[in-house]
C-alpha positions as CSV (number, residue, x, y, z in Angstrom):
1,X,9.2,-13.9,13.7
2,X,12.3,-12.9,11.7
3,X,13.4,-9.0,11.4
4,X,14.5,-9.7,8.1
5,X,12.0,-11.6,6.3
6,X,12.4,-13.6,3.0
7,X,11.5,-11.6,0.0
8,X,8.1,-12.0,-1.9
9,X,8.8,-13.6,-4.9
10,X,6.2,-11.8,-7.5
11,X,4.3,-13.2,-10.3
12,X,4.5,-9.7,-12.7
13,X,1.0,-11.5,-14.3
14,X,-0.6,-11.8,-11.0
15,X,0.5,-8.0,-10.4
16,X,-2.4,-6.0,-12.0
17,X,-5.2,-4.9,-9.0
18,X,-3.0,-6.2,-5.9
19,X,-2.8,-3.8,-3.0
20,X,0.2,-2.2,-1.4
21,X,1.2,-0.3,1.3
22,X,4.1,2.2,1.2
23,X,6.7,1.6,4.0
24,X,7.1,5.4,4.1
25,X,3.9,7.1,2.8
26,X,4.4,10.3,1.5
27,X,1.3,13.0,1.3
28,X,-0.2,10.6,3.4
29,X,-0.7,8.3,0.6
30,X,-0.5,4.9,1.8
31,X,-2.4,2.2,-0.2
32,X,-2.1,1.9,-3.3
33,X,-3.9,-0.6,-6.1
34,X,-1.7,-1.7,-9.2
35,X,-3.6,-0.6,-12.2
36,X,-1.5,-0.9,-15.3
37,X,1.5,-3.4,-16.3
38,X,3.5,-1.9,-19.0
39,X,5.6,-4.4,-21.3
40,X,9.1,-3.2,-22.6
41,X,9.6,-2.8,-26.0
42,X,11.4,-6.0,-26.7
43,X,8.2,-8.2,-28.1
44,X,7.6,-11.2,-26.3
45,X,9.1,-10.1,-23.2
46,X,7.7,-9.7,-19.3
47,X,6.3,-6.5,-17.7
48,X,8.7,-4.1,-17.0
49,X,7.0,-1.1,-15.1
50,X,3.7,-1.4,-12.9
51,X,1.4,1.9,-12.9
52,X,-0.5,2.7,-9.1
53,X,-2.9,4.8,-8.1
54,X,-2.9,6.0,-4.7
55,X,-6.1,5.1,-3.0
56,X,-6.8,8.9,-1.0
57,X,-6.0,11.1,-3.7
58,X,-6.6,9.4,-6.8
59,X,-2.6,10.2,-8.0
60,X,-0.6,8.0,-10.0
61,X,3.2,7.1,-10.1
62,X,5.1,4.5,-12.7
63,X,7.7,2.5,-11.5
64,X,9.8,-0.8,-11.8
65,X,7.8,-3.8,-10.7
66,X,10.8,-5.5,-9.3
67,X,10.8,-2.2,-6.4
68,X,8.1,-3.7,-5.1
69,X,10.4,-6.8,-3.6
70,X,11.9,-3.6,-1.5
71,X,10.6,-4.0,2.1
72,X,11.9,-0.3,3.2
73,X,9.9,0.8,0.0
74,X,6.3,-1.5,-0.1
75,X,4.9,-3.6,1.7
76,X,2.2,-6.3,-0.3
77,X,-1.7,-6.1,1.4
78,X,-2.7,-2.9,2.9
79,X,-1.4,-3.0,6.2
């Protein structure tokens, strides 16, 4: 097995409800469920931002959905 594996290429439409697990969980917050795609605000355009909720605590964070191709930062599946 590789140490540097290929990156996962991501489907933003097949994003909403997949499961993740931070690389480096913080709080111990560790898996995470995508629950919200937000689109720019260029009409007719792809999802911009993913919204997840931290399985444990319930908290919430917003970021880029391309960050999730960041294997220092998520890992895809809870692991």
């Amino acid at each position: 097995m590789s140490a540097h594996a290929q990156p996962h290429r991501l489907q933003p439409a097949k994003l909403l409800r997949s499961k993740w697990t931070a690389a480096v969980p913080l709080n111990k917050e560790k898996h995470f469920i995508v629950t919200a795609l937000s689109a720019p605000e260029a009409p007719g355009t792809q999802v911009d931002a993913v919204t997840m909720e931290a399985v444990l605590t319930g908290r919430s964070l917003t970021l880029r959905w391309r960050e999730l191709n960041d294997p220092a930062q998520w890992l895809q599946g809870w692991r």
